[in-house]
N, C-alpha and C positions, 0 to 999 in steps of 0.2 A: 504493500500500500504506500506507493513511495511517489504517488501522485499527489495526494494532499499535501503533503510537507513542501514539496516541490513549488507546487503553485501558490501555495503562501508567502514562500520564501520571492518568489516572483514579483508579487503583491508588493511586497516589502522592497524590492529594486527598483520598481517604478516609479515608487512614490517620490516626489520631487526632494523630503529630505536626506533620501539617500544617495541622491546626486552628487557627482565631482565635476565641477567645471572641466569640459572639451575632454570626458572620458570616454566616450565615444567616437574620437577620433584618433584615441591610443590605448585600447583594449589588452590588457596583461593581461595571457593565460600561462598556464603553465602544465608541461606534460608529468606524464608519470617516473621520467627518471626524476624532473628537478624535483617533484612532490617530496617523492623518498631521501631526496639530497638534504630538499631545506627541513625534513622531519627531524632527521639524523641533529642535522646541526643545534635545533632545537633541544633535542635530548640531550647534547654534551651540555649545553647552554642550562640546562634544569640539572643535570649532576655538579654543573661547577658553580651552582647558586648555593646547592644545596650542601656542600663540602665548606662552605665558605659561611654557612652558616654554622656547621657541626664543629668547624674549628674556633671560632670565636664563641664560642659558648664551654667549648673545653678550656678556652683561655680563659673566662670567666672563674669557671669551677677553681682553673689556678691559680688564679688571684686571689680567691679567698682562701683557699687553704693555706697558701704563701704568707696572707695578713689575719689568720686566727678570725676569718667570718665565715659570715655564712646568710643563704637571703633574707633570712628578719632581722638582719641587720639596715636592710637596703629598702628605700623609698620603695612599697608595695606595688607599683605600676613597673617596675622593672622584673621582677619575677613575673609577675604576673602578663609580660610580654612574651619571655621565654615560656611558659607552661603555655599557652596558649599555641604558640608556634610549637611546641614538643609534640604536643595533643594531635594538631591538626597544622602541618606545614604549609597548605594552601588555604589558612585561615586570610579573608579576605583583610587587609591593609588597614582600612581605616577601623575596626572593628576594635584595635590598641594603641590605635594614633590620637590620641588628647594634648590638652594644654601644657596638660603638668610633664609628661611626657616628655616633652617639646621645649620647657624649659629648663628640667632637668638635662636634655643634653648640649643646650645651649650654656648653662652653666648661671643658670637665673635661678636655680631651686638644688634645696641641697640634696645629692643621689642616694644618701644615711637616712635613716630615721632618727639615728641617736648622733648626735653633734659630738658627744665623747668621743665615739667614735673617728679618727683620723687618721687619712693617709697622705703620704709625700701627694704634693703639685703634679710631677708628673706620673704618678703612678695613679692619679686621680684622673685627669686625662686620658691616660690610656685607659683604663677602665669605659670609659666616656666612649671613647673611640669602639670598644668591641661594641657596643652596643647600637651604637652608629652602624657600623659596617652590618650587623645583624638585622637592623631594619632596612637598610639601602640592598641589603643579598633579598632579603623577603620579598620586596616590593618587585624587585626586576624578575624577582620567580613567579611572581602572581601575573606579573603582563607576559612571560612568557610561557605560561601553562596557559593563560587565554587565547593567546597566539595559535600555539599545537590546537586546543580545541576546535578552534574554528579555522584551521587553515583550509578543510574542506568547501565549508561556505566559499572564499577566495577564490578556489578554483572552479566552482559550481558558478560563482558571480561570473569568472570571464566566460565560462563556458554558454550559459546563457543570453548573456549581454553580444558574444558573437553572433548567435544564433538571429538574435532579433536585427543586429545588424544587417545579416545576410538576407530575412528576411523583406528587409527596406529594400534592398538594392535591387532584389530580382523582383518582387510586387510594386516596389515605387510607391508603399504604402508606408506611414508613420504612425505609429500609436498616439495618440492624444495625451499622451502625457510627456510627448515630447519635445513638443512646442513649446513649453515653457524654456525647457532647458534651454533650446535651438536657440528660442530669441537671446537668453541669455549669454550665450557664447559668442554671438552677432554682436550684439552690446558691449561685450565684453573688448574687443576690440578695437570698440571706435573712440573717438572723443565725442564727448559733448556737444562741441558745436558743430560734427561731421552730422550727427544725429537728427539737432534742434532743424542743419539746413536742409535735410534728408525731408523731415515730418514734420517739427515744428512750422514750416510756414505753411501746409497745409492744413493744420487742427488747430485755432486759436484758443480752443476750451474741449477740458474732456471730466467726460461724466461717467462715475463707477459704478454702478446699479452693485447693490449687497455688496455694500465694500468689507461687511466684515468677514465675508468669504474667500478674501483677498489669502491668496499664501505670501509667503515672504520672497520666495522667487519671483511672485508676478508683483511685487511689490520694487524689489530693486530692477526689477526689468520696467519700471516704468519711473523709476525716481528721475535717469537722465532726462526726462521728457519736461 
């Protein structure tokens, strides 16, 4: 039943916000060796996020056994970064990303609970730093396990987007949702006053009937006017 999906996904191409300015006149596909190439690379790109995170977290650990801690010694939002990540490694980003957070690694909030507690300058910093690189390895793993997810979509996009292509050029037909773009990429080319001497001397006033049905394409596709 691989029609439904399909023709949703279509639905969802057409519609004017999932336009890219004059992508229709440079259509990226890709075959099945690159598929398998860019998958690969992706997968090193998800083991060397993930290595990068297993190691600063062991440096972690040796930090504190190095200075006699341990995590109830530490601002509660930083353990509670790592078990989250421990728990579930494609735990979505913003889910541990807060204020306090953010200014504890800026160094506006103290990374202690207990102010007793002290360590050297720079080994305070460094501390600072693994946790940095632990949120900075997270995030690039979470946009590139999105990536792997959907690189099929990608190649489903140009495979379709061909297809309707070729089907313009032997019918000489356009779908009506492609007007919009069209004038848009016409527009997009000219100046202003190529335009105004184009149309503007012929239309002195123009009338929108249901202007709130305006979209935002037909909307800058008529601002230069």
């Amino acid at each position: 039943h691989l029609d439904t999906p399909i023709k949703e996904f279509l639905e969802k191409l057409l519609k004017e916000n999932a336009y890219k300015k004059g992508e229709l006149s440079n259509i990226v596909t890709i075959n099945e060796e690159q598929y398998v190439e860019i998958e690969k690379y992706l997968d090193d790109r998800i083991s060397y996020y993930k290595n990068l995170i297993k190691t600063n977290i062991e440096n972690i650990n040796s930090f504190n056994i190095n200075n006699g801690l341990s995590f109830d010694d530490y601002n509660k939002v930083l353990p509670s970064l790592l078990n989250k990540i421990e728990k579930d490694i494609n735990t979505e980003p913003k889910s541990f990303i807060n204020k306090t957070l953010i200014d504890i690694l800026s160094g506006e909030k103290n990374w202690n609970k207990n102010k007793k507690i002290c360590v050297g300058e720079s080994e305070r910093l460094q501390l600072l730093e693994y946790f940095s690189n632990i949120l900075e390895s997270h995030s690039a793993l979470f946009i590139v396990n999105i990536v792997k997810k959907n690189l099929y979509l990608y190649v489903l996009r140009g495979t379709l987007l061909n297809i309707i292509k070729e089907y313009t050029e032997e019918t000489n037909k356009v779908h009506i949702s492609e007007f919009n773009k069209r004038i848009s990429d016409i527009i997009d080319d000219c100046s202003v006053p190529f335009i105004y001497e184009r149309i503007g001397s012929r239309y002195k006033h123009f009338f929108i009937d249901e202007f709130q049905d305006t979209s935002v394409l037909q909307w800058f596709n008529f601002l230069p006017l």
